[in-house]
C-alpha positions in Angstrom: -1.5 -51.2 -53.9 -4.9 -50.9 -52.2 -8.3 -52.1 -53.0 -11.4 -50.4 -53.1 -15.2 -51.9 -53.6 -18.6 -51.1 -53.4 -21.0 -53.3 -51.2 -23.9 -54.8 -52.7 -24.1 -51.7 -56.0 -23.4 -52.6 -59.8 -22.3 -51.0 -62.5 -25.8 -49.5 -63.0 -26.3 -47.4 -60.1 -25.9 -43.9 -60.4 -23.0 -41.8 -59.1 -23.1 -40.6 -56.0 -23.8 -44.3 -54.5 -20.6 -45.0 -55.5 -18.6 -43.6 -52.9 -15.5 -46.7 -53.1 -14.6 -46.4 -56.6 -14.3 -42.4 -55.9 -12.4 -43.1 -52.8 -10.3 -45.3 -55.3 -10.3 -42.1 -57.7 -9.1 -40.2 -54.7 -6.0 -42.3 -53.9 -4.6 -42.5 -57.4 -1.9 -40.6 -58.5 0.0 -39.9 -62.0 1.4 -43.1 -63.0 -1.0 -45.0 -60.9 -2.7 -48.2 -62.4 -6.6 -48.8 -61.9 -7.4 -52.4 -62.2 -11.1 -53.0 -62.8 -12.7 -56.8 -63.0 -14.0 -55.5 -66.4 -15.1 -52.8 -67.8 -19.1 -52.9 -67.0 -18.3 -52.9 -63.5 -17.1 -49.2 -63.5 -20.4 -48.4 -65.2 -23.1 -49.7 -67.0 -23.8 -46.8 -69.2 -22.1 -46.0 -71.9 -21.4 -42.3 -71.8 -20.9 -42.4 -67.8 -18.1 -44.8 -68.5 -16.2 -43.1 -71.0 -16.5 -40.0 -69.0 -14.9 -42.0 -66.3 -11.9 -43.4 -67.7 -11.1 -39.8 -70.1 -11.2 -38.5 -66.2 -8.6 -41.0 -64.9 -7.0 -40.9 -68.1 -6.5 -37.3 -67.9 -4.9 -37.3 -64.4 -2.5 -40.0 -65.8 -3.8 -42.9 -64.4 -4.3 -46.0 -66.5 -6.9 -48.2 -66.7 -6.8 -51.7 -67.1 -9.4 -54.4 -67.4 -8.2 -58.0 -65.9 -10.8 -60.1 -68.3 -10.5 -57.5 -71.5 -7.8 -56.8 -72.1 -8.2 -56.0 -76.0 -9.7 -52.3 -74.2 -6.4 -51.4 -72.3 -4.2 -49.0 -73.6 -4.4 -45.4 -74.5 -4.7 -46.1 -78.2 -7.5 -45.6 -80.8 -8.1 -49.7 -81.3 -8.6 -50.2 -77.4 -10.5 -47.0 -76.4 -12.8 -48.4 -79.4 -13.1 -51.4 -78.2 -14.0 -50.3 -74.3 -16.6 -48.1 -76.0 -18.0 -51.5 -77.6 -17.7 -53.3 -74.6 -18.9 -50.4 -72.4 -22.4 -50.0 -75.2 -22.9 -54.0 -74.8 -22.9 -53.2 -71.2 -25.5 -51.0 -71.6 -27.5 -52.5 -73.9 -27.8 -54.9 -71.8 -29.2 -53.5 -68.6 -31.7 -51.2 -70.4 -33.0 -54.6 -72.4 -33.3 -56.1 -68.7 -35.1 -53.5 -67.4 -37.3 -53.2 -70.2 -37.8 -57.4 -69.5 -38.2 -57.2 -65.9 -40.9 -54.3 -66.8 -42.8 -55.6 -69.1 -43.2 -59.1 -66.7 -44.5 -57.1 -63.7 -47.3 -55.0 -65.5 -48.3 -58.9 -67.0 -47.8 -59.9 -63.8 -49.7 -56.7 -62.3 -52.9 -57.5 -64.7 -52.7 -60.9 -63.8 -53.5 -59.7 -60.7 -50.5 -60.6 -58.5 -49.6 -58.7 -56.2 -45.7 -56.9 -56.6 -45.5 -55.1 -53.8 -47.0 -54.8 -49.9 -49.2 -51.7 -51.4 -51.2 -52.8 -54.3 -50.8 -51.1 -57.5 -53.6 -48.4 -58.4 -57.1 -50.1 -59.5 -56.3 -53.3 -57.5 -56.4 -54.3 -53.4 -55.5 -57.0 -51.6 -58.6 -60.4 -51.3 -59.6 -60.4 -47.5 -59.7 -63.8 -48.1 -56.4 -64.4 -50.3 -53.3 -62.3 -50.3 -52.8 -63.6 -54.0 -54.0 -62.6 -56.6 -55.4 -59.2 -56.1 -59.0 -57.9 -56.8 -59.9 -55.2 -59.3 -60.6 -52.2 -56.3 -63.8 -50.8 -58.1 -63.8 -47.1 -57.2 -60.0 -46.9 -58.7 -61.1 -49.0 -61.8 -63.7 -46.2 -62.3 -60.6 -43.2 -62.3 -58.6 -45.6 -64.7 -61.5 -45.7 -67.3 -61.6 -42.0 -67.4 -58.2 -41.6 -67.4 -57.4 -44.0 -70.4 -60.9 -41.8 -71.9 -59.3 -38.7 -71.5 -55.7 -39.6 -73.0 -57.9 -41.5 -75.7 -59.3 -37.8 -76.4 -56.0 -36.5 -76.6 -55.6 -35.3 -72.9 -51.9 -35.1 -71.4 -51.2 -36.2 -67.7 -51.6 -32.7 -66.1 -55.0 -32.2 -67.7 -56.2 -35.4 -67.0 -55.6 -34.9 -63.3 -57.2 -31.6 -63.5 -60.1 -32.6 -64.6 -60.4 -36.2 -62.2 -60.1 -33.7 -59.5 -62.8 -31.9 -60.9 -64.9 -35.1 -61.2 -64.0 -35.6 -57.7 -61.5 -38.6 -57.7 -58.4 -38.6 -55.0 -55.4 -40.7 -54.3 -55.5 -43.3 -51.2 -54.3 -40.7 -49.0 -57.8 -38.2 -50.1 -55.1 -36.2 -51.6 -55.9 -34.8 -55.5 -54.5 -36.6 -58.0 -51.3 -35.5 -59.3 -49.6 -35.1 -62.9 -47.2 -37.8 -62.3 -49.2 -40.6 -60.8 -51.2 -40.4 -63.7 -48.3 -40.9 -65.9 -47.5 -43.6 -64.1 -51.1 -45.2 -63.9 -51.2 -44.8 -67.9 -48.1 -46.2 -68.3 -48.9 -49.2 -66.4 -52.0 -49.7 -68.3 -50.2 -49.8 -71.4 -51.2 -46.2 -72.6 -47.8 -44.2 -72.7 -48.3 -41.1 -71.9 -45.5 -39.1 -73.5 -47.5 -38.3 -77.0 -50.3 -36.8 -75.4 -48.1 -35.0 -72.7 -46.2 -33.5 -75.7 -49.1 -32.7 -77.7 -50.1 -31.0 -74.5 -47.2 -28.8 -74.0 -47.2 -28.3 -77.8 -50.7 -26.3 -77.6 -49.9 -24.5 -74.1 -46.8 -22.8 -75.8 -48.7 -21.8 -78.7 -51.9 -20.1 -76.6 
């Protein structure tokens, strides 16, 4: 038997950071058993996870889950029942990060600060390092932004035509496509109906 983990990752992170439950994958042979904790911690996504254990399953390798063990087996009842517990698994991390999201914009428009750069439209107090200060000449871009996407503007043409009015990023670079997407979003303005509607009119001219 051997044992194989990765350092400081979850069952969230993506696939090429997982380099010691692939070294596991390397060392197992037909017959072999792979013993996981549970099932979330091979992934915490559903169709990543089923992927993973057809893969395994395929070279004849079982696995086996030490805390559920209503998923082990090759049968119809336990491969439903890790798909189950693999979705709750899911579900899950994408409600967390949807939690931990929606608290740091509050927190961002509550003006603390998140981060050692301040997000775009706010800058650090030379007198307090908390809470941040509304950075004027940014504020200005975001009111035409959220304008433009108000008018029906997707990200690409709204950073076409800030360039135009003469705004630029911290670095006096032009503004690009995706920092305005991110900028909207931030502000509460997603950006994916316009974008669409955008794309939507440039394949039809």
């Amino acid at each position: 038997p051997a044992e194989f983990s990765d350092h400081a990752l979850s069952g969230g992170s993506e696939w090429d950071d997982r380099i010691g439950m692939f070294s596991a994958v390397g060392a197992c042979k037909p017959g072999y058993l792979f013993l996981v904790r549970s099932f979330d911690r091979l992934f915490r996504d559903t169709t990543k996870g089923v992927t993973f254990c057809a893969m395994l399953e395929d070279q004849g390798v079982t696995v086996h889950s030490i805390t559920e063990t209503g998923g082990n087996g090759g049968g119809m009842e336990a491969k439903l029942v890790r798909f189950v517990m693999l979705w709750v698994a899911d579900w899950q991390r994408q409600i967390t990060k949807a939690r931990t999201r929606a608290r740091m914009l509050q927190h961002q428009k509550d003006g603390r600060r998140m981060a050692a750069v301040a997000a775009h439209g706010l800058r650090v107090d030379p007198q307090h390092e908390n809470p941040l200060i509304p950075n004027l000449s940014e504020q200005a871009s975001i009111d035409d932004m959220l304008r433009l996407h108000k008018e029906g503007l997707g990200p690409y043409a709204i950073a076409k035509e800030l360039n135009v009015f003469g705004y630029r990023n911290r670095n006096g670079n032009l503004l690009e496509k995706g920092q305005v997407t991110r900028i909207l979003n931030r502000n509460g303005f997603p950006a994916t109906g316009p974008a669409r509607r955008e794309a939507e009119a440039t394949k039809s001219s």
